[in-house]
C-alpha positions, -999 to +999 in steps of 0.1 A: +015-271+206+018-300+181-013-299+160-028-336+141-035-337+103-059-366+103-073-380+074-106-399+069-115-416+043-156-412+035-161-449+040-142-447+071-173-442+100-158-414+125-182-420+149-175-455+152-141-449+166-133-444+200-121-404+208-092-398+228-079-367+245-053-357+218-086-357+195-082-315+211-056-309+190-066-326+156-081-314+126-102-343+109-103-339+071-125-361+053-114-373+020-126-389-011-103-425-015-106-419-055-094-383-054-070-387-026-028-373-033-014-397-007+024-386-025+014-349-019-001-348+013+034-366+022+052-336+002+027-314+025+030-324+065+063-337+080+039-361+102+002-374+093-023-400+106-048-414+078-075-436+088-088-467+077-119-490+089-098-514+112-065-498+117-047-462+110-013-455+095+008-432+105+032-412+081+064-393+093+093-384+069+114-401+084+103-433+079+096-444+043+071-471+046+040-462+070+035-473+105+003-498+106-018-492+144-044-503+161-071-481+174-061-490+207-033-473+211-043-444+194-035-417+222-004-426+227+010-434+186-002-401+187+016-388+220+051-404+205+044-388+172+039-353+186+071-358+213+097-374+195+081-387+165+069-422+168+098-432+143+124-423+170+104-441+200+102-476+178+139-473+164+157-465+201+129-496+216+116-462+238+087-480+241+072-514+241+049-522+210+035-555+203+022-567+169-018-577+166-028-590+133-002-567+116-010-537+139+013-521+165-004-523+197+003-511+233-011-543+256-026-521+284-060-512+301-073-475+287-082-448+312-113-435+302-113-396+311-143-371+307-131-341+295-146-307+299-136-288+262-138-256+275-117-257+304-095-289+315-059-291+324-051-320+308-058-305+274-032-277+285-007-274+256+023-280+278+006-312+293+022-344+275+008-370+294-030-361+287-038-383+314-063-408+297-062-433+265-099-425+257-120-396+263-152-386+262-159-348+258-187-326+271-193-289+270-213-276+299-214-275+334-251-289+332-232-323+317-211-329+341-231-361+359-212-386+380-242-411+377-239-407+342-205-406+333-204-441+355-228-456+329-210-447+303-176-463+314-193-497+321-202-501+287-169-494+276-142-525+269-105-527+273-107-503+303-094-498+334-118-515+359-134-497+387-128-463+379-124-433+356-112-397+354-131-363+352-114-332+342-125-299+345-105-271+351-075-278+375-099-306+395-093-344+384-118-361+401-116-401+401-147-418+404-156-457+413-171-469+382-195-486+403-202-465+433-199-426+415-205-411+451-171-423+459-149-401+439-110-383+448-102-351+437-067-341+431-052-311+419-022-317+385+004-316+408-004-351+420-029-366+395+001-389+373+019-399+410-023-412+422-030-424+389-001-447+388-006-456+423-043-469+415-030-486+382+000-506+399-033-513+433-004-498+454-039-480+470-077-475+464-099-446+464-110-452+504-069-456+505-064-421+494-086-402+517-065-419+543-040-410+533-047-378+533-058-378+565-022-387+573-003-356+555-027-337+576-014-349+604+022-348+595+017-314+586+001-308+621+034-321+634+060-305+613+050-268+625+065-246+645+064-265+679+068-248+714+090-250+735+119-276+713+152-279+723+179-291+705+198-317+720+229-337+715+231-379+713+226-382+749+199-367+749+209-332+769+203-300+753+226-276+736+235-243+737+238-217+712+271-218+697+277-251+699+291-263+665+283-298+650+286-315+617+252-330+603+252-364+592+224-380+569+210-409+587+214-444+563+195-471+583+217-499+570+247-484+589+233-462+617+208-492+630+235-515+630+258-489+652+227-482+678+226-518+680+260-529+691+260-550+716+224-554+715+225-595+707+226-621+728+256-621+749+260-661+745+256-662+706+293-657+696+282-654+657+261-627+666+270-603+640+270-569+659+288-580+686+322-568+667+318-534+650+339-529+616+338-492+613+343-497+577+312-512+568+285-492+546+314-463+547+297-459+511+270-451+523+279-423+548+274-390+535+274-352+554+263-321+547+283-291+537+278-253+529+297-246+496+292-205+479+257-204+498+242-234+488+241-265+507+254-305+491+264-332+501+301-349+506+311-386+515+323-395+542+354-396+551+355-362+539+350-336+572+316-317+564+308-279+574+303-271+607+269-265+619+252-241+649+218-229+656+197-200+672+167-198+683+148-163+676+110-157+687+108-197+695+116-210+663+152-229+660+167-222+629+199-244+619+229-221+610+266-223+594+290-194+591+263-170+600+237-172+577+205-186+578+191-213+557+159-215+537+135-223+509+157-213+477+137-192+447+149-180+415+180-200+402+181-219+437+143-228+432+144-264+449+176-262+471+185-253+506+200-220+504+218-196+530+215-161+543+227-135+565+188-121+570+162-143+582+142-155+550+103-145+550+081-165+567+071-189+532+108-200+530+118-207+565+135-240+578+134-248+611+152-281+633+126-306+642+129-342+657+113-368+632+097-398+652+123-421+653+146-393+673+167-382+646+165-345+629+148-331+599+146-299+585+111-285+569+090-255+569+083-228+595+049-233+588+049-274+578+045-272+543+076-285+531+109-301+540+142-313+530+148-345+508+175-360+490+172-377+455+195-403+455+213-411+420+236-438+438+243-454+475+268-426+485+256-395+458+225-374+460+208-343+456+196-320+483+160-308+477+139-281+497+109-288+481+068-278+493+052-295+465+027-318+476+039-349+455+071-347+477+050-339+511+031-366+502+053-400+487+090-387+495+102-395+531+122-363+545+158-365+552+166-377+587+205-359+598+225-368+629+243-344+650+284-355+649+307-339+673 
């Protein structure tokens, strides 16, 4: 854990400057401006912060003049310097400083977070992102006030407007500045995807309990449902031990093949009345099984052949006689096969998304199977339960190919 050497001058008013959640992990030495070694203490500490009444400099070996900052972007100088070094952020341009009256400064609205010292995730050692620019601390339960805490962050200035943070524990609670009974609670898994979703007013507070109520009922939906049958294009089901390659659905070139023939008979420009079965060939990818693991290939490459069974009602998709599941270990995140049945927490069972076309989650609807795309035809295959995925990532739809 990076710890902070901060220096203070005696005529330098500590209270009059605004904490910030990496204020956790400094020690604040107050010094006498007549007395002070600046060329030692730079001998001493590879990286130190020495304050001064309308600005702070930041020393790190290796840079040989001083970075001037503004107070502003305190929390984050102090982020880079602990990361990286804030030498390395400003010479690669890792980040976008502005100058203010000589100062480096970070143009943005602060988060204001309430921090419980005792206990709060965000002042976890392995946590980078801190989650706030300012902080205000407090040390028992008793403290904790909404009502409060809401006072407080009106009277504050280059803020965020209309809410703030609370963090105790694992619990990051986001409150309306003006209405405290109105507050989210998240757990760290999700807190920097919401946060940045509520900076960029993608969504509001009332948003997020809706949406909430929405992975509930996507959940609801992805579980083990009675009674499916897996069935071919036309709509007639299969039987076991029919082999199929899996496709993953691309919109862009799937859409236009469902709607050929679909225009207006009279408009000869009509665009899907001739199909070019070259078009968007980049973006055509299958599935295949290679040493266990499953990846994708382009198309035209020929992908693995596919089956399923069905055992105690739940259709599990299989290839070469194995199962597939939730990876763990060194497969943690991938879609991994079998010859047993995995445990209950890591099945993947065949369900039909809305639209008609297949995806592949969990037994028990807690997680499915996505693909991170790093170009048009290239991508990653993820089995993932983690709720930012179950909650922003859209599942990977697959079509059955004879």
């Amino acid at each position: 854990m990076t710890k902070y050497t901060i220096y203070v001058p005696n005529y330098v008013d500590l209270k009059g400057i605004q904490t910030c959640p990496l204020d956790s992990r400094a020690e604040f030495v107050t010094v006498d401006p007549e007395t002070f070694d600046l060329d030692a203490k730079r001998r001493k500490h590879s990286k130190f912060i020495l304050f001064e009444k309308d600005h702070f400099l930041v020393y790190e070996k290796q840079n040989p003049e001083p970075f001037k900052c503004s107070y502003h972007s305190r929390n984050h100088v102090m982020y880079c310097m602990g990361y990286l070094g804030l030498t390395m952020f400003i010479s690669h341009n890792l980040v976008k400083y502005e100058q203010e009256d000589g100062c480096l400064i970070l143009r943005h609205p602060r988060l204001l977070v309430f921090i419980f010292r005792p206990d709060a995730e965000c002042l976890d050692a392995k946590n980078r992102s801190c989650c706030g620019d300012i902080a205000e601390f407090y040390d028992t339960v008793e403290e904790e006030d909404f009502d409060k805490f809401a006072e407080i962050a009106r009277t504050k200035e280059s803020c965020v407007e209309g809410y703030f943070v609370v963090n105790r524990g694992q619990e990051y609670h986001i409150v309306d500045t003006q209405n405290p009974s109105l507050r989210y609670t998240c757990s760290p898994a999700i807190k920097d995807g919401v946060l940045s979703r509520l900076g960029q007013n993608i969504i509001t507070i009332q948003g997020l309990f809706d949406e909430d109520k929405k992975l509930l009922e996507r959940r609801e939906k992805a579980k083990c449902a009675a009674g499916f049958k897996l069935c071919d294009n036309q709509g007639v089901p299969l039987s076991e031990g029919a082999e199929f390659e899996l496709e993953i659905y691309n919109e862009d070139y799937h859409g236009r093949k469902d709607n050929i023939g679909g225009g207006n008979e009279d408009d000869e420009d009509d665009e899907y009345d001739e199909y070019d079965e070259d078009v968007s060939v980049d973006y055509l990818v299958a599935m295949e099984l290679h040493k266990d693991v499953i990846s994708i290939c382009a198309i035209p490459l020929e992908g693995s052949k596919f089956g399923f069974t069905v055992v105690d009602g739940i259709t599990y998709l299989t290839s070469q006689g194995c199962y597939f599941g939730f990876g763990e270990g060194d497969h943690a995140g991938s879609l991994v096969a079998s010859p047993e049945i995995p445990p209950k927490d890591r099945r993947i069972q065949i369900q039909y998304a809305e639209d008609g076309n297949i995806v592949l989650s969990g037994w028990d609807g807690s997680g499915a199977i996505y693909c991170d795309w790093l170009k048009a035809s290239c991508g990653i295959i993820m089995a993932s339960t983690k709720e930012a995925h179950m909650r922003w990532s859209k599942p990977l739809k697959l079509v059955i190919k004879f």
